[in-house]
C-alpha positions in Angstrom: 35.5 14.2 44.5 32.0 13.1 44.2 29.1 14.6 45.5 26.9 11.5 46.8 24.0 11.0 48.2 24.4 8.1 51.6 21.4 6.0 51.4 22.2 5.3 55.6 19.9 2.3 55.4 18.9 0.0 52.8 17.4 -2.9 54.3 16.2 -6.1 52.8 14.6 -8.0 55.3 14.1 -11.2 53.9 11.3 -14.0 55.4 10.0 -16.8 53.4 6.5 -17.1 52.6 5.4 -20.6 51.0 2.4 -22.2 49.3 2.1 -25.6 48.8 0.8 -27.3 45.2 -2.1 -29.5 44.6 0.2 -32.5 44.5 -1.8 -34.0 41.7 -1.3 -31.0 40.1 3.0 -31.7 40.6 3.9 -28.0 40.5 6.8 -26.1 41.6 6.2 -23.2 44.0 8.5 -20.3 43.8 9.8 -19.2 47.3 9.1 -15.4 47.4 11.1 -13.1 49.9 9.5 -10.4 51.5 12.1 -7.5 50.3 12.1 -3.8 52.0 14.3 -1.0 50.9 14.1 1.8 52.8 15.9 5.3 51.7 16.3 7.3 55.0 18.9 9.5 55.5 21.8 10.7 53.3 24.7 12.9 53.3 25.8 15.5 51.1 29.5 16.2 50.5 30.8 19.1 48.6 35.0 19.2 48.5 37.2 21.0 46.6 40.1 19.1 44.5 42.5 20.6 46.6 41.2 19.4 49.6 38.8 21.3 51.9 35.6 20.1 52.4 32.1 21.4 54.0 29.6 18.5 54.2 25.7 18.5 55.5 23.5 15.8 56.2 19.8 15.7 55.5 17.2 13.2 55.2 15.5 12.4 51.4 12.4 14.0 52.1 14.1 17.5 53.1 16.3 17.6 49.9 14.0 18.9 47.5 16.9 18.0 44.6 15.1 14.7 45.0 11.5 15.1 43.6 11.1 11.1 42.8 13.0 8.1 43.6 12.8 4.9 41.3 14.0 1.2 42.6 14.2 -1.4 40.0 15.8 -5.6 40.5 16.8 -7.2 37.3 17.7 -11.2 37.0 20.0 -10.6 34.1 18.5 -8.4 31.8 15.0 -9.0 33.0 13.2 -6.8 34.9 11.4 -8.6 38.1 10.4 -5.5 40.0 9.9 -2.0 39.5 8.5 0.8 41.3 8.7 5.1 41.2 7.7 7.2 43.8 6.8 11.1 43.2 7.0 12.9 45.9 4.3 15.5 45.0 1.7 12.5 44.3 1.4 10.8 48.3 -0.9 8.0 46.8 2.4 6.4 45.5 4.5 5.9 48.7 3.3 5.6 52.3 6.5 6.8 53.7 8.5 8.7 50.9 11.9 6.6 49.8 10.3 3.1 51.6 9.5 0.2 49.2 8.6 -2.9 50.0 7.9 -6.0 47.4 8.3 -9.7 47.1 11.2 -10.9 45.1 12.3 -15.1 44.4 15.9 -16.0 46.1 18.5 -15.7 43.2 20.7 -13.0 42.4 20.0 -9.3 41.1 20.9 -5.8 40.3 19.7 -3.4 42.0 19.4 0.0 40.3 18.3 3.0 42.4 18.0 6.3 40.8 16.9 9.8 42.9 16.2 12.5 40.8 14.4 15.9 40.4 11.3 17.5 38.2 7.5 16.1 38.5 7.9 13.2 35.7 9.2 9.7 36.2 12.1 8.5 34.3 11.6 5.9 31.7 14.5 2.8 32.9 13.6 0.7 30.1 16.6 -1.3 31.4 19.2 -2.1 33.7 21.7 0.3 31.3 19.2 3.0 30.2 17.6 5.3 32.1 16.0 8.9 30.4 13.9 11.8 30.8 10.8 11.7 28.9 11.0 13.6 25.5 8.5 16.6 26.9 10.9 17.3 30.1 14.6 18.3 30.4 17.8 16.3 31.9 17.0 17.0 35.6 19.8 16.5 38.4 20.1 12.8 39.1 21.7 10.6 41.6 21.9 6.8 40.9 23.3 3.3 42.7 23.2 0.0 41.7 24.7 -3.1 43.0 24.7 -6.6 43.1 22.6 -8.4 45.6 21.4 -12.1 46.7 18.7 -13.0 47.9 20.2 -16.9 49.0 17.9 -17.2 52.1 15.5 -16.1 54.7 18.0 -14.2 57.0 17.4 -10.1 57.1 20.0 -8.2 55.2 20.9 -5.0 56.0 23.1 -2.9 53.4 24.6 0.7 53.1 25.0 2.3 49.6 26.0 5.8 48.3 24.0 7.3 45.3 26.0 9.5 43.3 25.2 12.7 41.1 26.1 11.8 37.7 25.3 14.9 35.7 27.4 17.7 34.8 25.6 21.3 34.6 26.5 23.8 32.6 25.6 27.5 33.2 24.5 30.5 31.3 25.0 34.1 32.6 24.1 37.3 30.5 26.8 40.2 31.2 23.9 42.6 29.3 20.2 43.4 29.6 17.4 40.9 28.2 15.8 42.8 25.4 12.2 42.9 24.7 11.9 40.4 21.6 14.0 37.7 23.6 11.6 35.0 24.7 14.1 32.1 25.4 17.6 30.7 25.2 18.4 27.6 23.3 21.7 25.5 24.5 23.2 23.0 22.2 25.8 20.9 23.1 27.7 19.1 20.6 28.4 15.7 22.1 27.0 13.5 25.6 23.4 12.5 25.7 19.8 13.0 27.9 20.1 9.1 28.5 22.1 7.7 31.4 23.5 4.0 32.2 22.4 3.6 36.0 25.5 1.1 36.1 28.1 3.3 34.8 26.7 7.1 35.1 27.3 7.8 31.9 25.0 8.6 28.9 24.1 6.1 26.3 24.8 8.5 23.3 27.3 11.0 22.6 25.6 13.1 19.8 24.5 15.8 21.8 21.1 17.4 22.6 19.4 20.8 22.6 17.8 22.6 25.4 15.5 25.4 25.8 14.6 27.3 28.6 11.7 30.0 28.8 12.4 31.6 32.0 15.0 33.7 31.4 14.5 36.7 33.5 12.9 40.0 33.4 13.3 42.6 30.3 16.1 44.7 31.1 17.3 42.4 33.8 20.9 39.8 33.2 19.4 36.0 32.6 20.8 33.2 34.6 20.0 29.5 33.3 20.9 26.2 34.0 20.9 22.9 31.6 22.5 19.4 33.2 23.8 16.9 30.6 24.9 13.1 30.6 28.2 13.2 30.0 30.1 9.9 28.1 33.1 10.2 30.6 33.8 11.5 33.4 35.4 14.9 31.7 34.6 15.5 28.4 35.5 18.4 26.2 32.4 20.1 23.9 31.9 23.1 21.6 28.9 24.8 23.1 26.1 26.8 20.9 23.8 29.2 22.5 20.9 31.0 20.7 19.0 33.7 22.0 15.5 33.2 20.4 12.0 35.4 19.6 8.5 33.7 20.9 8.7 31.9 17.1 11.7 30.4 18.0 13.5 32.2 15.4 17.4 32.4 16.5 18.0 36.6 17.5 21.7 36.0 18.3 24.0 33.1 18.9 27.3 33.1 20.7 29.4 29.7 20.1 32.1 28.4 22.6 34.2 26.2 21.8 36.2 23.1 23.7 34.1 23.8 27.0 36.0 21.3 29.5 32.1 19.9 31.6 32.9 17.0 34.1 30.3 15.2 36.3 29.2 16.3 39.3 30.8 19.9 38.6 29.0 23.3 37.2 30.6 25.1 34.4 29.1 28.5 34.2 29.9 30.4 30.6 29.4 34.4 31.2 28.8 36.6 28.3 27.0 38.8 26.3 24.0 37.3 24.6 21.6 40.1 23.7 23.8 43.0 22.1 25.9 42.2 19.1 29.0 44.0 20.5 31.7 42.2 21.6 32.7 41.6 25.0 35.1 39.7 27.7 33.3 36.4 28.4 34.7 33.6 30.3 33.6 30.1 32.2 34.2 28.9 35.4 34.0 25.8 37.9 31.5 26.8 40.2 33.5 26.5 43.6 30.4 25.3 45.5 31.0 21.8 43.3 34.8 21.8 43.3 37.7 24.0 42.0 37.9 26.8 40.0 38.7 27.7 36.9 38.8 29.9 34.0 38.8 30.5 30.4 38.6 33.2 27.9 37.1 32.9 24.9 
């Protein structure tokens, strides 16, 4: 079951706006249509495979998993309108998740991606959407869909946005130790790039992430890393280095065929600090859907 995100009202309200060529001139005009999309309130559902449900409704700007929302139209391939708004920087929306813009009748595809951290994604195209290189994979929620713009009447649509990342957690069974400045998490296939019109990622040759906040000394670390995947399940081997300040690898635990699928946490629990084996396992977070386990 997905987790989705209900944009309640998307509304295109569409009124003509004309200007009229010098006729010596013997121009065409293009008709532009006022266009307003407005990203109010949402829904959030959380169920279980085998059926039980708890669900909770919010609004956009209370759900602080969305950070910034970015609406693009595309005739075809081409871009004809795109805009992002950060919802740390006010100067770039009046009313957070309201656009408004001026588009020419004809027929598009409208992408809509929510998303968190503080930098925009780059959606260099109707099918490619990433994080810039200096950020991480972030939790993301995308829509598209096909609209037309055939004439000046208001149009008023209802869409769902869906998460379409899988996350994978890390959770120390033993104390961080003083020389261990960060943990490194390699996953061996999927991508940091996502098609908006698909949800999945654009590569499947894997990535590597790094995370610095890893807890106190002498405290168990608990991280999280979200990934792209290139189906909807996907199977991986899973490398994770425990690394110095120099970056230099202090221990690494591998973990093989981790089953990830989107919109569901896998959390891998383990020793990572002391070379001494131990019982270590992964499991579905229930809090996405069902559970499950695995020893390794």
């Amino acid at each position: 079951m997905k987790h989705s995100v209900l944009i309640a009202s998307i509304l295109l309200a569409a009124c003509t706006s004309c200007s009229k060529d010098n006729e010596l001139n013997e121009q065409v005009v293009e008709r532009l249509v006022p266009v307003t999309v407005q990203v109010s309130d949402f829904s959030m559902s959380m169920e279980e495979i085998s059926g039980g449900a708890t669900r909770a409704t919010s609004s956009v700007a209370n759900y602080n998993g969305v950070k910034v929302i970015t609406l693009a139209f595309y005739a075809g391939d081409t871009e004809v309108y795109k805009s992002t708004q950060l919802r740390a920087n006010e100067s770039s929306y009046t009313t957070f998740g309201e656009f408004a813009c001026s588009l020419p009748m004809g027929s598009y595809t409208m992408v809509v991606l929510g998303y968190g951290g503080e930098n925009a994604m780059t959606l260099s195209s109707k099918n490619c959407a990433s994080f810039p290189s200096t950020d991480r994979v972030r939790e993301t929620f995308v829509y598209t869909e096909n609209v037309n713009v055939t004439n000046t009447a208001s149009l008023e649509l209802s869409a769902t946005l869906s998460r379409v990342v899988s996350q994978l957690g890390v959770i120390s069974t033993d104390s961080r130790t003083t020389n261990a400045a960060k943990i490194r998490t390699t996953f061996s296939a999927g991508g940091q790039a996502v098609d908006p019109t698909t949800g999945l990622s654009t590569t499947n040759t894997g990535f590597s992430n790094t995370i610095d906040a890893i807890g106190a000394v002498g405290s168990n670390s608990s991280i999280g890393s979200y990934i792209f995947l290139n189906s909807d399940q996907q199977t991986m081997d899973i490398t994770i280095d425990v690394l110095d300040e120099n970056n230099n690898s202090l221990s690494q635990k591998v973990v093989n065929n981790v089953p990830l699928r989107r919109n569901q946490r896998t959390i891998l629990k383990g020793s990572l600090y002391t070379s001494a084996p131990g019982s270590a396992s992964f499991s579905v977070e229930t809090t996405w859907l069902s559970e499950n386990n695995i020893e390794f």
